[in-house]
N, C-alpha and C positions, 0 to 999 in steps of 0.2 A: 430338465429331464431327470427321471430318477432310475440311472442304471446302475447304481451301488443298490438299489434293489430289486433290480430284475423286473422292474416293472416298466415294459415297452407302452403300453396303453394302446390306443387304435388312432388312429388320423380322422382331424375332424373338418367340416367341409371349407372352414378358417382359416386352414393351415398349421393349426395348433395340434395335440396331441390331446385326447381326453386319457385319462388314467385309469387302469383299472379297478372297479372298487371293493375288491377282493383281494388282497397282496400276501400271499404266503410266507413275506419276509419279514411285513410287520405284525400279520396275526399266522401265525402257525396253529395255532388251537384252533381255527377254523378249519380246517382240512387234516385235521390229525384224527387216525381211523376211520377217515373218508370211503377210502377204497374196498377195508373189508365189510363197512356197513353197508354198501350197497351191491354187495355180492348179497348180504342176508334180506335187504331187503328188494332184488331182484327175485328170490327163491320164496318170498312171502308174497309177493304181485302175482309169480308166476300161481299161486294156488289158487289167489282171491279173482285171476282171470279162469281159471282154472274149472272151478267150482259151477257157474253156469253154461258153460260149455258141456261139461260131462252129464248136467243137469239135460240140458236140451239133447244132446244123444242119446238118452234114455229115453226121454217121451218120444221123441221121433220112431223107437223102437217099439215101443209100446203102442203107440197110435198106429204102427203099421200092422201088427197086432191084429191089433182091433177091428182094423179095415180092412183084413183080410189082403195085406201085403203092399194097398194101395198108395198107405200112410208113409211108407220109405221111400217113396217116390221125393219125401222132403231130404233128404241125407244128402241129394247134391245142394243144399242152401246151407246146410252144417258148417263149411268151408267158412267160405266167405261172409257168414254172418260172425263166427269166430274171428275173421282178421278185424271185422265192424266194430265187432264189442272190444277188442282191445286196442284200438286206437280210441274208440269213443272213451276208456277208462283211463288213457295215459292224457286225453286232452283235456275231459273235465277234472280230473284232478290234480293235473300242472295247473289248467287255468283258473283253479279254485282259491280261496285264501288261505291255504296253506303253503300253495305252490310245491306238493308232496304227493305221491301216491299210498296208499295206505302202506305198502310197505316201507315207505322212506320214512313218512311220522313215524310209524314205529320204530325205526332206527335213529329219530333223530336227524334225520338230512332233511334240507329244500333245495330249490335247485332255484338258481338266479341267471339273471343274463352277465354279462362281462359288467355291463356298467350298473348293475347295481338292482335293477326291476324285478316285481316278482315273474312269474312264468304264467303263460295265459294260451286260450285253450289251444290253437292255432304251432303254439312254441309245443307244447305237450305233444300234441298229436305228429306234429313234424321229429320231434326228437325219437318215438317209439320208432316209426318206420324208418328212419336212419340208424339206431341202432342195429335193429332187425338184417335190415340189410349189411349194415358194416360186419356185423357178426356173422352173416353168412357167408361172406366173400373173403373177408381179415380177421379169422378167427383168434391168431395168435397176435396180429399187431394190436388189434384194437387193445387186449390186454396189457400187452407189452408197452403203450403208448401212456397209460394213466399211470405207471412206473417211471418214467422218468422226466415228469412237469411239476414243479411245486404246489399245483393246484390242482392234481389228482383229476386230470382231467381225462376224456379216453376222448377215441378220435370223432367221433359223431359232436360230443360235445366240444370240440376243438374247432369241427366245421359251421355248426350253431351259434355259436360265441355262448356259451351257457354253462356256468360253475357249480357244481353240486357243494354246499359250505354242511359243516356240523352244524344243526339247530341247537343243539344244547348248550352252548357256547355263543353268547348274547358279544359281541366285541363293538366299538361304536364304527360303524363304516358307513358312508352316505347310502342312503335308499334314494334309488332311482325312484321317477313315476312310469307311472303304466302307459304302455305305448297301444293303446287302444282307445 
């Protein structure tokens, strides 16, 4: 067992321990400037969900308009089509082959499971509404939690088993396979 590196791993149905294949202790360069590139690339997601939401508010507004008032009748689908479209964008672009959302390529992050796989759409889409929600309820822990793990991790991502690593930082770690 390797606890001169802080690496617990998970229990497997063997009785053995798999290891995690992200180690903080022997790649640091993979989670170094983890935390504040996914602050920036949280605030570049939040435009790119952003952008057709405000789009669709406006012709909603415009078509009622037109309709002579009838057309706003859609403004209560505004909602919940907005929660649709941004899970549907956290799912196909975890479950893509990048395993990133546009904001995160642009930063340089992917996000992995514990043991090594990329992220697929089911993980993507589960992780957004866990966030969502943790941020709702544990606004200061959830922050306060990716502060004191070596792998930068926050609390959604702690309950997911799932590691956000630096992309730009190629280091050799096993790749899992796709569990689909």
């Amino acid at each position: 067992m390797s606890y001169e590196t802080g690496n617990s791993g998970a229990w497997r149905n063997d009785g053995g321990v798999q290891p995690h294949a992200y180690d903080p202790y022997l790649h640091p360069e993979l989670f170094r400037g983890v935390a504040t590139r996914r602050a920036f690339a949280f605030l570049i997601d939040m435009v790119v969900i952003s952008v057709p939401v405000i789009l669709g508010y406006i012709f909603i507004a415009l078509f009622g308009v037109v309709t002579l008032g009838i057309g706003w009748a859609l403004f209560w689908l505004a909602w919940p089509a907005s929660v649709v479209w941004a899970i549907v964008y956290y799912g196909a672009c975890i479950g893509g082959p990048s395993s990133a959302t546009i904001g995160m390529r642009l930063m340089d992050l992917e996000l992995r499971t514990w043991y090594g796989a990329p992220g697929y759409f089911v993980l993507g889409a589960t992780h957004a509404v866990l966030f969502w929600v943790s941020v709702s309820f544990l606004t200061p822990f959830v922050v306060l939690v990716g502060l004191f793990n070596g792998r930068r991790r926050l609390l959604h991502d702690l309950v997911l088993g799932t590691v956000v690593i630096n992309n730009s930082v190629r280091a050799p770690v096993p790749q899992g396979a796709r569990t689909y």
